[in-house]
C-alpha positions in Angstrom: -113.2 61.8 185.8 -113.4 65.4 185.3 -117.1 67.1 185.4 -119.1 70.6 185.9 -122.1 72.1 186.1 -123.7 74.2 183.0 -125.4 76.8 185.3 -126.6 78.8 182.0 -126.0 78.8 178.3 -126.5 82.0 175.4 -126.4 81.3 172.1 -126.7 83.8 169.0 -127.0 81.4 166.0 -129.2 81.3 162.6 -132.2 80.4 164.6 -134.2 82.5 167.4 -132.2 80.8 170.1 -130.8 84.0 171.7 -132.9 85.8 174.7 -136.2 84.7 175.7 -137.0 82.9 172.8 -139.0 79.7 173.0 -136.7 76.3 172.3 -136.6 76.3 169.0 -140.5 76.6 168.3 -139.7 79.4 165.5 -137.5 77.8 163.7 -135.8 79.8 160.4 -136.0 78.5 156.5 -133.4 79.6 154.3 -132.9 78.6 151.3 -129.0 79.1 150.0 -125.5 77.5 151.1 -124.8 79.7 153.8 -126.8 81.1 156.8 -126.3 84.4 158.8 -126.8 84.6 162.6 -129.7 86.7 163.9 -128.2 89.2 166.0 -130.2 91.1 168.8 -130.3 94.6 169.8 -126.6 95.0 170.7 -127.3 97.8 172.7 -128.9 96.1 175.5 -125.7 94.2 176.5 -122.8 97.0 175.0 -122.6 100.5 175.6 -123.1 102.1 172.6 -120.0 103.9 172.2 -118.3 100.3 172.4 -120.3 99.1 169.9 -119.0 101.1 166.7 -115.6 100.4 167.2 -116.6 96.3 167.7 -116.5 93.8 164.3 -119.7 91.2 163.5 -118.4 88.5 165.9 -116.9 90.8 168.8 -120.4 91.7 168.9 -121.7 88.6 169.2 -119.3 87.0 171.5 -119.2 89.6 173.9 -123.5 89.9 173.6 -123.7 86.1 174.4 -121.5 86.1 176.9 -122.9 88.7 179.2 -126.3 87.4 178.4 -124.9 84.0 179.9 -123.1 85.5 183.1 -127.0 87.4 183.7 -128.8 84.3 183.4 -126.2 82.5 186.0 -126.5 85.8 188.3 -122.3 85.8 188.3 -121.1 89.0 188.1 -117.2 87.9 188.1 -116.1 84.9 186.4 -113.0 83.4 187.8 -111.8 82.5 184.4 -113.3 83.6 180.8 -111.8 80.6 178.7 -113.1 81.2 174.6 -112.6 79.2 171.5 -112.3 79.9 167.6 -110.8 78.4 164.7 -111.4 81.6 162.4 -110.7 84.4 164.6 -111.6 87.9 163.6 -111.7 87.5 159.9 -113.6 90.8 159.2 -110.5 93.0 161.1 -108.2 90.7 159.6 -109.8 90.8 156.0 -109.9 94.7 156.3 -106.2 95.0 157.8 -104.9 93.7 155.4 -106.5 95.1 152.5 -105.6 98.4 154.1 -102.3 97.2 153.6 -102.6 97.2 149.9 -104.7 100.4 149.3 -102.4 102.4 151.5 -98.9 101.0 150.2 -98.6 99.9 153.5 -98.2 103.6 155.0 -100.6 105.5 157.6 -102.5 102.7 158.6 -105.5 103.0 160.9 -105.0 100.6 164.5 -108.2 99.7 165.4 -108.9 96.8 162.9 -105.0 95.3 163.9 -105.5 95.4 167.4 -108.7 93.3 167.3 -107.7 91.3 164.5 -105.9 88.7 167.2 -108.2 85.5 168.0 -108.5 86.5 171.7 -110.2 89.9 171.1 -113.1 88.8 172.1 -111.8 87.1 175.5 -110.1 90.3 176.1 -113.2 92.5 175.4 -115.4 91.1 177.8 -112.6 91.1 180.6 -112.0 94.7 179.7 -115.9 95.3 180.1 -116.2 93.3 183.1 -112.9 95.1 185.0 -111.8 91.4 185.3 -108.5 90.3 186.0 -108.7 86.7 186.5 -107.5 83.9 183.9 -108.0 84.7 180.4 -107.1 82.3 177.5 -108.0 81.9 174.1 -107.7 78.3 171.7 -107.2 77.7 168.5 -107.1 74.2 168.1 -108.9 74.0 164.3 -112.0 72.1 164.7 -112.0 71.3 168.3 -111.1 75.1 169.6 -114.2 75.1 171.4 -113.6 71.5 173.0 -110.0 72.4 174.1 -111.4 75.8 175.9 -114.2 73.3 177.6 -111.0 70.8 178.5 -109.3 73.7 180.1 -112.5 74.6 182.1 -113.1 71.6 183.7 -109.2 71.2 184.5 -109.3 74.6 186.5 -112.7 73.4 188.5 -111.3 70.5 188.9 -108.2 71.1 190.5 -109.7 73.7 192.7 -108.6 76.9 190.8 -111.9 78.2 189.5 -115.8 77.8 190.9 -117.4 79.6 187.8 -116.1 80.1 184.4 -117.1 81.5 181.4 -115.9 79.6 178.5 -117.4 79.9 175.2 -116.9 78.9 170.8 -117.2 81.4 168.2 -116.4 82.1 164.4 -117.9 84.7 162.0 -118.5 83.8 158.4 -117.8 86.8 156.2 -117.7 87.2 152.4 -114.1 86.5 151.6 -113.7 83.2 154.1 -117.0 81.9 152.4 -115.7 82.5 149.0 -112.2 80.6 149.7 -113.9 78.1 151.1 -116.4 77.3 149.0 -113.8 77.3 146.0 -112.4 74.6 148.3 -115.3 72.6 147.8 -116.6 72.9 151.4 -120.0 74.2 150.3 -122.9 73.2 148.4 -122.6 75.1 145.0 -125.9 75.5 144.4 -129.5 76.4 146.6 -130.6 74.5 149.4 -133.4 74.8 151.9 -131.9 74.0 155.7 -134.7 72.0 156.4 -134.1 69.8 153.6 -130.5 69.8 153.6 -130.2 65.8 154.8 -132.4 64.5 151.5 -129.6 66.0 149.3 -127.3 63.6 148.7 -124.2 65.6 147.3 -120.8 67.1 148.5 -120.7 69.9 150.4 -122.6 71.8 153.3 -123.7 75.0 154.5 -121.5 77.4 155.8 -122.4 79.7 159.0 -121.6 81.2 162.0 -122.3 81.5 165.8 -121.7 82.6 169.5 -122.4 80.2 172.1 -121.3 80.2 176.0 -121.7 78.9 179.3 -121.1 79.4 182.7 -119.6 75.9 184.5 -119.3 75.5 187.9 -118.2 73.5 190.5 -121.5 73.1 192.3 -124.9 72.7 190.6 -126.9 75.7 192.4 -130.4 76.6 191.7 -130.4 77.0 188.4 -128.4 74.1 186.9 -129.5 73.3 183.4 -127.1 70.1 183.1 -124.1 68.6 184.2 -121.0 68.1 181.6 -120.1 64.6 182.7 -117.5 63.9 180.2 -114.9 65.1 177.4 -112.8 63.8 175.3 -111.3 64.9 171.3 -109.2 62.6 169.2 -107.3 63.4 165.6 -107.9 60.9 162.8 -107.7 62.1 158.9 -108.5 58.9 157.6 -112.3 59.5 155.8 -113.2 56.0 156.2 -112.3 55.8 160.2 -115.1 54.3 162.1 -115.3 55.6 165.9 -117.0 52.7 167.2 -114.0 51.5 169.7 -113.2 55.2 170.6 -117.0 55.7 171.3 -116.9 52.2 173.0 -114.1 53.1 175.6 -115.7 56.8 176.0 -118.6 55.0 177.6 -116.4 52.8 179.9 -114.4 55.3 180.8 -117.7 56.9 182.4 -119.6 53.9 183.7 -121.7 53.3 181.0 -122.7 50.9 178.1 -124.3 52.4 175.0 -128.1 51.5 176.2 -127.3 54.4 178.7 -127.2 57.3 176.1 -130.4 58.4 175.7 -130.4 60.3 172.7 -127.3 61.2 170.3 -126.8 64.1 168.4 -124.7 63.8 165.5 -122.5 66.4 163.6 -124.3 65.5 160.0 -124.2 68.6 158.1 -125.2 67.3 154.5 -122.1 66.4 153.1 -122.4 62.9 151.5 -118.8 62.2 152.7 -119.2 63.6 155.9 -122.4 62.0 156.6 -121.5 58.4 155.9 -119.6 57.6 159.1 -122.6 59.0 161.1 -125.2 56.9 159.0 -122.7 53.3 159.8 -122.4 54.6 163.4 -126.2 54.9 163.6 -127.0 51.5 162.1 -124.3 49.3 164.2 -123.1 51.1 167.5 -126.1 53.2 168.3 -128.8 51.0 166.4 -130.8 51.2 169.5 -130.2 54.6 170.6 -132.0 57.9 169.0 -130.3 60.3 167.5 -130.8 63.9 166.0 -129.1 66.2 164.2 -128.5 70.3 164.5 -126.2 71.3 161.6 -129.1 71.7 159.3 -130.4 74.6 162.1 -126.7 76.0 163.4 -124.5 75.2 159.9 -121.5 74.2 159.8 -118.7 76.1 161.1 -115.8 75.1 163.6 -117.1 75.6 166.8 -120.6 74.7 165.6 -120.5 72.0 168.6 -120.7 74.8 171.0 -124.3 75.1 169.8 -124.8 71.3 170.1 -123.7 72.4 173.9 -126.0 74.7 174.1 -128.5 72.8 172.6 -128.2 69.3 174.7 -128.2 71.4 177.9 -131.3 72.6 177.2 -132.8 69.1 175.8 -132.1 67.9 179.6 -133.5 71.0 181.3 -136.5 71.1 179.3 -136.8 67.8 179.6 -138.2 68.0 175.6 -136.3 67.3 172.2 -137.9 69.6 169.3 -139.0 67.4 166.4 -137.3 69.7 163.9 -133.7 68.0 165.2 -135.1 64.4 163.9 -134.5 63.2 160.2 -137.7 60.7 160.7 -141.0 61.7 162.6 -139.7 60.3 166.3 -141.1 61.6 169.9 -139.0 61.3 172.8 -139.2 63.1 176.1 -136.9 63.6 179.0 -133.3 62.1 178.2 -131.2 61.9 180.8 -127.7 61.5 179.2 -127.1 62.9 176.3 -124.1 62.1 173.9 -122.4 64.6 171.5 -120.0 63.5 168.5 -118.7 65.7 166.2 -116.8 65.1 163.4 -115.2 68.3 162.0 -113.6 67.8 158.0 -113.7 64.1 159.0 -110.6 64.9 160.9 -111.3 66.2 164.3 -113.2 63.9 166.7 -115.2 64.9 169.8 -117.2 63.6 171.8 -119.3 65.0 175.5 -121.4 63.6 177.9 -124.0 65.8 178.9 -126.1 64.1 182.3 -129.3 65.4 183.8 -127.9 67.5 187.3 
C-alpha cells in the first residue's frame, strides 16, 4: 500500500480558495455555463519581467505552486511531477493561427516553445534552479491521478521525501466553443449554486491550478495523509462502480461504514450524474456525501481541487454546507473518499485519512 503526506495544498479556482482566504466562507455565484478562475496578484509569486511573456494557465500553475512549496517551507522539491489533459491551449491556439496569418513564414517562438504540456513543469524548475525529476502526464481525464501515482511511487520506493505534484487546465474561448458544440455544456444560463436542480445534459465548463507538496513524513504541518489511489477505464455509461469501489476498500482495510464523508464528481449532467445518484442510494446509502463541481466546474483535472478540497475538510476538521445538495451538518471526518468520473469513462478513486 502506497501512501504520503499532503504537507500543504494551493489552489487557484472559480472560488476565493487561493491565499489566505477563509474555507470557502465567500463562496462565488455565476450565473452562465462556464466559470473563470480568480487569479491573484501574479506579481507576488513571479517576477514581473516573467510574467508578460507567461500564458493564463503558466500563470496560474506556476503562482499555485510556489504558493504551496511556501506554505510547506520547502524550498527544493525533489521532484515537481504536474498533470493536464489540455495543455497550453492559449499558446497553442495563438501558434497556430500565426500559422495562417503569416503563410507560415517569420513566425514569432515564444508561443511554440510554451505551447508543450510540460511548460508549466519546466517553468517552475527553471524559477526554482531545480534540477531534480521533472515529468509531465497527459493521461485525459485522470492526468492529475497518474502525476499523484507517480508521486507516491518515488516516496515510496525511497527516491523522493518532498514533491511537488500538481493538475491544471485553462479554459479559453476556442476549447469552450468546440466543446460546447460537442454537447459538453449546458446551452443555455445557469446559476452554480443551482446547477444540481437542473435536470438536463450538459455542465459547466472551467478551469484551475491546484498542487501539493507530499512527503514521506507527516511533519508539523500535515494537513492529511493520501492513504490510497487507484484509476480504472470503463466507457460503458451505464457501468456501476460498486465492486471496484468495494475492493478499493479492502484493498485498504476498510468496509464502506469507514468513509466518513464522500465527495462525488456530479457536475450537472443528467447522464453523468445518474451513476452517482445509484451509487449514493445502494453502496454508500449510509455514508454522506457532497459535491464540488457546482463551485470548481468541470474540467479534467477538476479532481485536483477535490484534493485540495478533502485535505482541507480533515485539517479543518469542518465540511462547508455549500458542498451538500440537502441541508446536512457534519464535523470532523476522518477518511474521506473521492470518486470521480470524468465523460463517464475515466474512473478514480482516493483515500484521503486524517494524519
Amino acid at each position: 500500500m502506497m501512501k504520503a503526506y499532503i504537507r500543504s495544498a494551493s489552489a487557484i479556482s472559480a472560488q476565493n480558495t487561493f491565499g489566505d482566504q477563509g474555507f470557502l466562507t465567500d463562496v462565488v455565484e455565476s450565473l452562465g455555463t462556464r466559470l473563470k478562475a480568480i487569479e491573484p496578484d501574479y506579481k507576488t509569486y513571479i517576477d514581473p519581467k516573467l510574467i508578460r511573456r507567461m500564458s493564463h494557465v503558466i500563470k496560474m500553475g506556476v503562482a499555485a505552486a510556489m504558493d504551496c512549496l511556501h506554505k510547506a517551507n520547502v524550498e527544493q522539491p525533489d521532484a515537481i511531477i504536474t498533470g493536464t489533459a489540455f495543455g497550453i491551449m492559449e499558446d497553442t491556439v495563438t501558434f497556430l493561427t500565426r500559422i495562417i496569418e503569416m503563410q507560415e513564414e517569420m513566425l514569432p517562438p515564444t508561443a511554440f516553445i510554451q505551447s508543450t504540456h510540460n511548460t508549466v513543469a519546466a517553468q517552475i524548475a527553471l524559477m526554482l534552479k531545480c534540477h531534480n525529476y521533472n515529468n509531465t502526464f497527459v493521461h485525459k481525464g485522470v492526468s492529475f491521478e497518474n502525476a499523484l501515482l507517480d508521486a507516491l511511487m518515488l516516496i515510496n520506493e525511497g527516491e523522493a521525501q518532498n514533491v511537488l505534484v500538481g493538475g491544471i487546465d485553462e479554459m479559453i474561448d476556442t476549447s469552450f466553443t468546440v466543446l460546447t458544440r460537442l454537447g459538453l455544456y449546458k446551452r443555455w444560463p445557469v446559476s452554480n449554486l443551482q446547477l444540481f436542480k437542473e435536470k438536463s445534459k450538459g455542465t459547466i465548463g472551467s478551469e484551475g491550478a491546484a498542487f501539493f507538496v507530499l512527503a514521506n513524513q507527516p511533519g508539523n504541518k500535515c494537513l492529511a495523509e493520501l492513504t490510497a489511489l487507484k484509476t480504472f477505464y470503463n466507457p460503458d455509461i451505464t457501468f456501476e462502480a460498486t465492486e471496484p469501489i468495494r475492493a478499493f476498500l479492502n484493498e485498504n482495510g476498510l468496509a464502506v461504514d469507514d468513509i466518513d464523508l464522500l465527495i462525488t464528481g456530479k457536475n450537472g449532467d443528467i447522464k453523468n450524474d445518474e451513476p452517482y445518484d445509484k451509487l449514493k442510494d445502494s453502496l454508500f446509502a449510509q455514508t454522506e456525501a457532497v459535491n464540488y463541481k457546482h463551485l470548481s466546474g468541470e474540467y479534467p483535472t477538476s479532481s485536483s481541487f477535490a484534493l485540495w478540497l478533502a485535505a482541507n475538510i480533515i485539517h479543518r476538521e469542518t465540511v462547508p454546507a455549500v458542498l451538500f445538495e440537502k441541508e446536512v451538518v457534519i464535523t470532523a471526518p476522518k477518511k474521506v473518499l473521492i470518486y470521480n468520473r470524468y465523460q463517464n469513462k475515466y474512473h478514480s478513486l482516493m483515500l484521503v485519512s486524517a494524519c
